[in-house]
N, C-alpha and C positions, 0 to 999 in steps of 0.2 A: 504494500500500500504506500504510494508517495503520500506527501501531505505538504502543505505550505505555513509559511510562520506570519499572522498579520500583525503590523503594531497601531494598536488601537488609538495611539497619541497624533502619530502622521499621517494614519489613514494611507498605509505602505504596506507594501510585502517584503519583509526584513531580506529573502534572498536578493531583491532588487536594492539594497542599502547596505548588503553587508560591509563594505569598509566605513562608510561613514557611521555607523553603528559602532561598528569597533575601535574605530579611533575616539568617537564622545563616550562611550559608554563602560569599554573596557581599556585601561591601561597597561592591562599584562596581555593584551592580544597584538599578535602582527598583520595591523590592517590592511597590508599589500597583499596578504598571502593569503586569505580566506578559502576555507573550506565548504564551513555551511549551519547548516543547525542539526540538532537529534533532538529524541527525543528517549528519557530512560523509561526504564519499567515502571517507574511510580505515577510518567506523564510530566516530570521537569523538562522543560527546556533549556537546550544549550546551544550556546552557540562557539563554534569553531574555527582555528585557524589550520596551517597546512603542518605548524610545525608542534602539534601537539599540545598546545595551551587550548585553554576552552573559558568559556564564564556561564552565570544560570542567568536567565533570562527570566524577569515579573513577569509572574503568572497573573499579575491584577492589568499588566500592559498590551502584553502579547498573546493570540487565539492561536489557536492549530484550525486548519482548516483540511480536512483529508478529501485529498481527489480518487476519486473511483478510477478503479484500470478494468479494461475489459478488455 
């Protein structure tokens, strides 16, 4: 199942922001190098860079939005 990450603040789909995301929001992330978001077993969001650092993503900010595949 894909799914998409929405942020309810800028009315954006954080894959479409991921650097500028990462540079205001995260300090330990490398915004050049972005990977993308996950999501764990509990349903936290994270979002990722390419070289292994990550951050949680406000659950009160950001929706999941899951695309159907057929």
């Amino acid at each position: 199942m894909k799914f998409k990450v929405w942020d309810t603040k800028n009315k954006k789909y954080v894959e479409d922001e991921l650097q500028d995301l990462a540079l205001k929001e995260f300090k330990n992330l490398v915004y050049c190098d972005m990977e993308g978001c996950a999501i764990e077993e509990d349903g936290t969001l994270i979002i990722l860079d390419e070289c292994g650092n990550y951050g949680y993503l406000d659950s009160n900010r950001f929706e999941i939005e899951f695309i159907e595949e057929f």
